[in-house]
C-alpha positions, -999 to +999 in steps of 0.1 A: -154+533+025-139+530+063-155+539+089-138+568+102-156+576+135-159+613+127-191+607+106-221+632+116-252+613+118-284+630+113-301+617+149-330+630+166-313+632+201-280+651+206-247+631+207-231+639+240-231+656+272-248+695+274-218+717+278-235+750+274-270+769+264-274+802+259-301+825+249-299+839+209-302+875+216-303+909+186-269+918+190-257+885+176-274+886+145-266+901+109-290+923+089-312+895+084-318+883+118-301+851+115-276+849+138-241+849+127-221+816+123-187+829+138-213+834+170-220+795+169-184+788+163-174+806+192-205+787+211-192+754+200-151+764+212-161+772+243-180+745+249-155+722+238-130+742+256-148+737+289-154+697+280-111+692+268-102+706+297-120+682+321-106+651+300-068+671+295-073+678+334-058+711+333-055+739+301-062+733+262-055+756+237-076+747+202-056+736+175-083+726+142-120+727+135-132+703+106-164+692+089-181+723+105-217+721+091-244+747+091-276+733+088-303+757+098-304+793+109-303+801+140-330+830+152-334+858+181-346+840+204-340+798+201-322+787+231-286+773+214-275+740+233-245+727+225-235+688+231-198+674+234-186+639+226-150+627+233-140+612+199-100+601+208-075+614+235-041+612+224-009+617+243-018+653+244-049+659+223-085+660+231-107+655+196-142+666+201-176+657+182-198+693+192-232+697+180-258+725+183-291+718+190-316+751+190-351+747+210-372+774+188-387+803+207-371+785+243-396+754+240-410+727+216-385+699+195-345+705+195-335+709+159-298+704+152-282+735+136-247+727+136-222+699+140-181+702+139-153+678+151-130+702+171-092+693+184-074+710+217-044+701+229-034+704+261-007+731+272+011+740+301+018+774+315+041+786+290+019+774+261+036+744+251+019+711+245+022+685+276+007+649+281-030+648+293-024+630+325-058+611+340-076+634+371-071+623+404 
């Protein structure tokens, strides 16, 4: 099978550059005390917001999440990292590896929780897609 550069490797460091972290706090959890995977996904899109826009140099709007994994529950407390990779830029797309990397209790070994490949494209002020043009 090709290689298709989108595989999600099982690696003991994160892939990437930190874009965020943030502290796993009660409110984001469900009755069980896991907290909730739309609260990851919206960890991992604004993550990847914040890392499109620097390679788009201006606004992205996300257009697709695939492959999103969960691996492991995330708990009150774990401090959530999350780690962006620039897979392709296209004339005016931005395709994103993200992965989430929890530290247990705020210390000890990262464990990777969740991985997704997310797409933005970059819009201008009405909305509409434009080309990514290089910063100055």
């Amino acid at each position: 099978m090709p290689d298709s550069g989108y595989v999600m490797e099982d690696l003991q460091e994160p892939r990437g550059d930190l874009a965020s972290r943030v502290l796993a706090m009660p409110t984001d959890t469900n009755p069980k005390g896991d907290i909730f995977g739309g609260w990851i996904m919206s960890l991992m899109d604004m993550a990847g917001k914040m890392s499109a826009t620097t390679v788009a140099n201006g606004r992205v709007v996300t257009v697709a999440v695939d492959r999103i994994v969960f691996r492991e529950p995330v708990k009150v407390g774990d401090v959530v990292c999350c780690y962006t990779e620039t897979l392709r830029t296209g004339r005016s797309s931005v395709t994103l590896s993200i992965e989430v990397w929890a530290m247990r209790q705020g210390q000890g070994v990262r464990v990777k929780v969740t991985d997704a490949v997310f797409t933005f494209v970059a819009v201008d002020d009405d909305g509409r897609p434009r080309p990514i043009t290089p910063a100055a």
